[in-house]
C-alpha positions in Angstrom: -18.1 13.0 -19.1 -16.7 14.3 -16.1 -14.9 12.2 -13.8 -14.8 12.1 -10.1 -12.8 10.0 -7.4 -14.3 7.8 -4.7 -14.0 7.5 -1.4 -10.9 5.0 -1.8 -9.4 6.2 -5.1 -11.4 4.6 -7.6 -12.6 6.7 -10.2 -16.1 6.4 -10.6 -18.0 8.1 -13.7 -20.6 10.6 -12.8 -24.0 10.2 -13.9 -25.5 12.7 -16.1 -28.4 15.6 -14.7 -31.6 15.5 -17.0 -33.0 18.8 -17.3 -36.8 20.1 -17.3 -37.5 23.5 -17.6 -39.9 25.0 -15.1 -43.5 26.9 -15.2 -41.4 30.2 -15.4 -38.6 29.3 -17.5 -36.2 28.6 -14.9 -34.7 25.3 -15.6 -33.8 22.4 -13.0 -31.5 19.3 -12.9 -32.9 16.0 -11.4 -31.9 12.5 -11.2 -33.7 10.0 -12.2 -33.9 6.2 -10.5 -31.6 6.9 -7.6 -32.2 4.2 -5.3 -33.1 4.9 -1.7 -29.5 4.7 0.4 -26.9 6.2 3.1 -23.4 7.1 3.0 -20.7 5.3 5.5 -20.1 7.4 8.5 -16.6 7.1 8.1 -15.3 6.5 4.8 -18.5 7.6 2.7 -19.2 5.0 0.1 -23.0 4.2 -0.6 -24.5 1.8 2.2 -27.9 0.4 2.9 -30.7 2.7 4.6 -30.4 1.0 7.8 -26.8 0.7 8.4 -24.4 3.5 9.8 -21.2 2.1 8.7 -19.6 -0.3 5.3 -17.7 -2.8 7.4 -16.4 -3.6 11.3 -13.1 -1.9 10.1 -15.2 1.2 9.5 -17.2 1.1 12.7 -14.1 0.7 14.9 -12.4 3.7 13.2 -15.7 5.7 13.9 -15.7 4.5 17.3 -12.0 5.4 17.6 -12.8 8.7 16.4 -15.8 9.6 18.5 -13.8 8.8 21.4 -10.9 11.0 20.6 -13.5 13.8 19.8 -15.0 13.3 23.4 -11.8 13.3 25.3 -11.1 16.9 23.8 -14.6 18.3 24.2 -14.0 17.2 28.3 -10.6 18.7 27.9 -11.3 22.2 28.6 -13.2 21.6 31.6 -10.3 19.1 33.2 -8.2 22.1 32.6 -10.4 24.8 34.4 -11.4 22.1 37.0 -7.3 22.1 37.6 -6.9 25.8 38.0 -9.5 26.3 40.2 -8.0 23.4 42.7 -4.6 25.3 42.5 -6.2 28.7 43.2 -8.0 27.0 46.4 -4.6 25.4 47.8 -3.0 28.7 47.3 -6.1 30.8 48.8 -6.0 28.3 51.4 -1.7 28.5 52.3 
């Protein structure tokens, strides 16, 4: 059986693939009975359909993230934004 970590460092055991071979010969690998379910945004463990996130700990990290990520996407224009205000006061002088 082959082993595989989680998320947090538990070692989970994978489940075996059932296999059915096709009209052609070609054979697949399915699951059977995996329930319906999400994966946390930020740590990915399993979580129900209609959640985004595990815990509050998880959502404030994603939050923390996202606005990280958005400050660095804005970044670039700050940055051109500046240049272009020095290049008038010096145009100007």
């Amino acid at each position: 059986m082959v082993q595989k970590k989680g998320p947090k460092g538990s070692t989970k055991k994978k489940r075996p693939l059932q296999q059915k071979s096709g009209e052609n010969g070609n054979i697949t690998y399915y699951q059977e009975n995996v329930q319906s379910h999400k994966h946390c945004f930020n740590c990915g463990i399993s979580v129900q359909p209609d959640k985004d996130t595990c815990s509050e700990r998880c959502q404030t990290e994603w939050d923390k993230m996202l606005k990280k990520k958005k400050f660095w996407n804005y970044l670039p224009l700050l940055g051109a934004g500046f240049l272009a205000l020095l290049w008038l006061i010096m145009s100007i002088a």
